[in-house]
Backbone as CSV, one residue per row, in Angstrom:
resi,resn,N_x,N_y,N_z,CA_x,CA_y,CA_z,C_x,C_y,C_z
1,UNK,0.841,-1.167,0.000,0.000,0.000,0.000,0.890,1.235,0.000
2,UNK,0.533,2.716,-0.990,1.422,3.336,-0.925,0.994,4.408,0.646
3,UNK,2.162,5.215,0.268,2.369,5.617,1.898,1.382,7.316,1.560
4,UNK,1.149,7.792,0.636,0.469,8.807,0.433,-1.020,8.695,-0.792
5,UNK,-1.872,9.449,-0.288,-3.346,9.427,-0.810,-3.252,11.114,-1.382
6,UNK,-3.739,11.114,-2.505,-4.040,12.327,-3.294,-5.627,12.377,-3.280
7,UNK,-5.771,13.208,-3.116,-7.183,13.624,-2.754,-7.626,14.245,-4.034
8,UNK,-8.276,14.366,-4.945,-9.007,15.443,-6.176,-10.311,15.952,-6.209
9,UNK,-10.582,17.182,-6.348,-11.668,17.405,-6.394,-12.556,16.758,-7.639
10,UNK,-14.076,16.857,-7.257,-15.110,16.511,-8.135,-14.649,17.034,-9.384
11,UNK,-14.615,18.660,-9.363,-14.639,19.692,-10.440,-13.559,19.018,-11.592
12,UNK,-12.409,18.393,-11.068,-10.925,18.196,-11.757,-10.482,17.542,-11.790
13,UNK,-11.340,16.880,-13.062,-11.113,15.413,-13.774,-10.100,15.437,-14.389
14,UNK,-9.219,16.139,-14.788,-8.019,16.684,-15.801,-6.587,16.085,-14.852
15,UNK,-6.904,16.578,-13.920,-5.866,16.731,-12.837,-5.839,14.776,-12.451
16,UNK,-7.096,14.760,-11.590,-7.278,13.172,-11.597,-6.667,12.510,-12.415
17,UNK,-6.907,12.799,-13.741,-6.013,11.754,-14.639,-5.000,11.649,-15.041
18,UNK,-4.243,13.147,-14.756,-3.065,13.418,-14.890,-2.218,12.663,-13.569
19,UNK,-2.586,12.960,-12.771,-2.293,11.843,-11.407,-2.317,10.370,-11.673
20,UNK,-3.836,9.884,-11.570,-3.097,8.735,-12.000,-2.603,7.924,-13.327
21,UNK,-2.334,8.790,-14.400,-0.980,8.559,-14.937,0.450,8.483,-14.236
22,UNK,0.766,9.704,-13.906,2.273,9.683,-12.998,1.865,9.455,-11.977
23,UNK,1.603,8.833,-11.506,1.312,7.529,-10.191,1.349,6.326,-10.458
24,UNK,1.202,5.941,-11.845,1.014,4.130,-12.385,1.981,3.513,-11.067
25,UNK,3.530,3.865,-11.020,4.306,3.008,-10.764,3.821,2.378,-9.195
26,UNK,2.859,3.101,-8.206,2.766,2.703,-7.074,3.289,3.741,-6.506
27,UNK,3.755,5.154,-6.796,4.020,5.979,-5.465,2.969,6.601,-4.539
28,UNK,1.902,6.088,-5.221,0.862,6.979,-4.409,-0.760,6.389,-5.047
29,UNK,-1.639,6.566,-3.945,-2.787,6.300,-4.292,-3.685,7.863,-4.854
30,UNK,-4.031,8.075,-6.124,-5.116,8.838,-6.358,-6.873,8.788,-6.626
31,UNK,-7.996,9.358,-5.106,-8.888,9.106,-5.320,-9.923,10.520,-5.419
32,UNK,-11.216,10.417,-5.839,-11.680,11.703,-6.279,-12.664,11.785,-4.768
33,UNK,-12.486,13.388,-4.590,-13.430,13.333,-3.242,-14.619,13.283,-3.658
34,UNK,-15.288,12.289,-2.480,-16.985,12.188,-2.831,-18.133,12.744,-1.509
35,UNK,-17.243,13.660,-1.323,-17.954,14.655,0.266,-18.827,15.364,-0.485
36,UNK,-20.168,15.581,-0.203,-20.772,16.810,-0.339,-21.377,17.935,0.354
37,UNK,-21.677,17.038,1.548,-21.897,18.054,3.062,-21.763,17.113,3.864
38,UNK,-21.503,17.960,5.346,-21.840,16.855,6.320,-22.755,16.148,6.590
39,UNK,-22.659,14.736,6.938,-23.850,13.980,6.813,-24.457,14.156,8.070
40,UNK,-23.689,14.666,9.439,-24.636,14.206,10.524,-25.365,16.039,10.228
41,UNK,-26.877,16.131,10.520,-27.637,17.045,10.695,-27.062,18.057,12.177
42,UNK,-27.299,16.894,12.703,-27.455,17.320,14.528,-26.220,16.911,15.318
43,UNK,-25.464,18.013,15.816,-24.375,17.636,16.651,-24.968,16.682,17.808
44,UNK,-24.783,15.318,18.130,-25.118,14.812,19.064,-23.620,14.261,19.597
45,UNK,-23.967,13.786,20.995,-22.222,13.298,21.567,-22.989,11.595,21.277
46,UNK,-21.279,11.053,21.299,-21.406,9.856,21.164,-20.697,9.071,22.477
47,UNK,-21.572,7.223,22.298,-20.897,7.342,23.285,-19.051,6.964,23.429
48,UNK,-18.174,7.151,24.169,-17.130,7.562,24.225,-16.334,6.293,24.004
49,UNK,-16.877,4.834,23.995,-16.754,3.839,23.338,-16.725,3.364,21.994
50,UNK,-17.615,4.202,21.107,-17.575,3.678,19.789,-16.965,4.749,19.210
51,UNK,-16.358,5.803,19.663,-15.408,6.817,18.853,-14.866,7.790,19.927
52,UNK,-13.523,7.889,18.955,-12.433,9.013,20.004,-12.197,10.072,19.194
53,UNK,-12.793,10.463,18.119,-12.783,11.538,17.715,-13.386,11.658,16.216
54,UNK,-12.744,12.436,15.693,-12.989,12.422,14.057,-11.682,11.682,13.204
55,UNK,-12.410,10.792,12.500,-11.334,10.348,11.640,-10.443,11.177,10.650
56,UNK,-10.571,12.012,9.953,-10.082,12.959,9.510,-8.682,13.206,10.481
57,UNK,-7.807,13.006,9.970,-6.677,13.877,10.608,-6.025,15.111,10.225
58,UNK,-6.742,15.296,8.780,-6.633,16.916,8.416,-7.559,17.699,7.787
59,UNK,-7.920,18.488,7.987,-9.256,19.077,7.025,-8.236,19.425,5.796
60,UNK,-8.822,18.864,4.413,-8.240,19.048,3.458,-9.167,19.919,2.176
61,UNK,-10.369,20.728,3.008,-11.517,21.076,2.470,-10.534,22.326,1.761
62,UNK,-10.029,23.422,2.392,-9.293,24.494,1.818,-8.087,24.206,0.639
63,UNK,-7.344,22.761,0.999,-6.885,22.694,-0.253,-7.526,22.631,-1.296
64,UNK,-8.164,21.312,-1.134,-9.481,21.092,-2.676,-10.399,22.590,-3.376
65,UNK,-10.524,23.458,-2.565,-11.041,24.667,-3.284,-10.259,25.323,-3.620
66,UNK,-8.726,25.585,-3.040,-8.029,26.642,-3.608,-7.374,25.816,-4.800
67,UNK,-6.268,24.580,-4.898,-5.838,24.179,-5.758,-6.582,23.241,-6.834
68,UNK,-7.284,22.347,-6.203,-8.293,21.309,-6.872,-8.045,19.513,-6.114
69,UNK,-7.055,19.910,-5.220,-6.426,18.317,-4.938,-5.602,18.448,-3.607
70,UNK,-5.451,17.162,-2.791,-4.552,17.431,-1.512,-3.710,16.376,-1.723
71,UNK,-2.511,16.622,-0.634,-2.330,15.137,-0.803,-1.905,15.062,1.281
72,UNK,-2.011,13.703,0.835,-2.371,13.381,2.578,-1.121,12.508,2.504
73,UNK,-0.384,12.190,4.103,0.526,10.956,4.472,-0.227,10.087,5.571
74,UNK,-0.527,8.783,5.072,-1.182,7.479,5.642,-0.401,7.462,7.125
């Protein structure tokens, strides 16, 4: 598994494919984001057993709008 994830926006299919072209060899995984809003409605707490936080370890929302793509380390 590679050690970094490229993130692409919806909008930038160009880019996507330009990625995974120069990615074939395995340096990296490229996938297209499929977020469109948050899904939970209602902030509710959970209980403290079935989660310790947010999975997300980076908000990568500001890259994807300013450039079109992020890239993350696994």
């Amino acid at each position: 598994m590679a050690s970094l994830l490229f993130i692409v926006s919806r909008t930038e299919s160009g880019t996507y494919t330009y990625l995974r072209h120069a990615l074939a060899k395995g340096s990296g995984d490229v996938i297209v984001d499929r977020r469109q809003r948050e899904r939970r409605r209602v902030r509710q707490d959970v209980a403290r057993d079935r989660r310790y936080g947010d999975r997300r370890h980076r908000d990568v929302t500001g890259d994807l709008q300013t450039s079109g793509w992020a890239l993350v380390h696994r």
